[in-house]
matplotlib code that plots the C-alpha trace (Angstrom):
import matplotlib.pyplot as plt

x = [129.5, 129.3, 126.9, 126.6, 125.5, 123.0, 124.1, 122.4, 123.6, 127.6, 127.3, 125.8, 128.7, 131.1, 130.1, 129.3, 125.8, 122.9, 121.5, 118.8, 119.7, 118.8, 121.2, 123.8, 123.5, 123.2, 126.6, 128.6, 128.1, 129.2, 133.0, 132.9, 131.2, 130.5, 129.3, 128.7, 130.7, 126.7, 126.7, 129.8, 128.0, 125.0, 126.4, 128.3, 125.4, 123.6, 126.5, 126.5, 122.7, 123.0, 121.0, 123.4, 124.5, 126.4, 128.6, 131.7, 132.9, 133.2, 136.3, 138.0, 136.3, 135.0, 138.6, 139.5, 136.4, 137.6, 141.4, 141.0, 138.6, 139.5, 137.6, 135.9, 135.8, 139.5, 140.8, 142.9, 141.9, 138.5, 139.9, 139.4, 136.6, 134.1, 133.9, 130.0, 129.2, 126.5, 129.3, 127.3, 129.6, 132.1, 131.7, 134.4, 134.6, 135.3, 137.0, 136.7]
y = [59.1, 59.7, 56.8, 57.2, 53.6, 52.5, 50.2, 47.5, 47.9, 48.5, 45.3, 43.3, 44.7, 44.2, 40.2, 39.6, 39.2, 38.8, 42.0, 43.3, 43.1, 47.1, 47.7, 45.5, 47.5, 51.6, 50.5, 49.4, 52.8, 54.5, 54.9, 56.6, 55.0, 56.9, 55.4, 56.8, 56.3, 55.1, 52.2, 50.8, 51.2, 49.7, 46.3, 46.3, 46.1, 44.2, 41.6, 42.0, 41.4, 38.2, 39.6, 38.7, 34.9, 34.6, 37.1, 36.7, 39.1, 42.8, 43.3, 41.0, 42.8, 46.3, 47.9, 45.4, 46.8, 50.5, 49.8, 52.5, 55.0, 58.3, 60.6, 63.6, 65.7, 66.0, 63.9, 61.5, 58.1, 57.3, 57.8, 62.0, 63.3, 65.3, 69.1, 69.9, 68.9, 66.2, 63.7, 62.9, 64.7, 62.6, 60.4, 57.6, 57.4, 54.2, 54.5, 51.9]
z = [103.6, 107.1, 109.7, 113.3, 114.2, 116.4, 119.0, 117.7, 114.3, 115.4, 117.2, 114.7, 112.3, 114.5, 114.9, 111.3, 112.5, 109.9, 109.4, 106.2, 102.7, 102.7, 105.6, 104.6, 101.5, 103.5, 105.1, 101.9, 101.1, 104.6, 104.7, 108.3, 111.2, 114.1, 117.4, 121.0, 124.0, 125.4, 122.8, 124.3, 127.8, 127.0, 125.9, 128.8, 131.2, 129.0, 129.2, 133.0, 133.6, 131.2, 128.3, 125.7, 126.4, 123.6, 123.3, 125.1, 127.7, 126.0, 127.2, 125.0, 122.0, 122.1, 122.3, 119.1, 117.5, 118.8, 117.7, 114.5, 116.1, 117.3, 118.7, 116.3, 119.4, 120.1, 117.8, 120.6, 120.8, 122.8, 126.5, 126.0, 128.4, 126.8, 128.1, 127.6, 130.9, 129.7, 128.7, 125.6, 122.9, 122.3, 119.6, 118.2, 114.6, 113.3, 109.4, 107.2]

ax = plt.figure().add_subplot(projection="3d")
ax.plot(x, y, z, "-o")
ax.set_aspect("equal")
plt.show()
C-alpha cells in the first residue's frame, strides 16, 4: 500500500518519534511512502526560525532520510525539476 506522508508524520518517522498506536499501526501496513518536495522545505524554515530546537541541522539528515527515494515523476533521484509550472508535482517516494 501506497502513503503520502504528512510532514509531520515523515519527520516523526524519520526520528523514531512517539507517534499513536493507530498510526504506528496505518504505517506497518504502508510499504511505499511518498512525501513532497514542500515537507522537506518546511522543516527547513522551521529549523531556521528556531521552531524545532531539538533537531539538529536538516542538512545532516533529510538527504539520509531521502537516500532510497526517487522521484515518481521522472523516476531520477529527487534533484529532477517538475514541468507543470506550479512545482508541486514532484513527489519522492520513499520504499520501505
Amino acid at each position: 500500500m501506497r502513503a503520502l506522508l504528512d510532514t509531520g508524520v515523515w519527520f516523526r518517522r524519520y526520528h523514531r518519534l512517539p507517534m499513536s498506536r493507530v498510526l504506528r499501526q496505518y504505517l506497518d501496513s504502508v510499504t511505499e511512502f511518498y512525501i513532497s518536495p514542500l515537507s522537506v522545505a518546511e522543516i527547513c524554515y522551521k529549523w531556521s526560525r528556531g521552531k524545532l530546537p531539538q533537531v539538529p541541522d536538516p542538512a545532516s539528515w533529510v538527504p539520509e532520510s531521502l537516500k532510497t527515494s526517487s522521484c515518481s515523476t521522472c523516476h531520477r533521484k529527487p534533484h529532477c525539476k517538475p514541468d507543470d509550472g506550479l512545482g508541486l508535482t514532484v513527489i519522492w517516494s520513499i520504499v520501505v
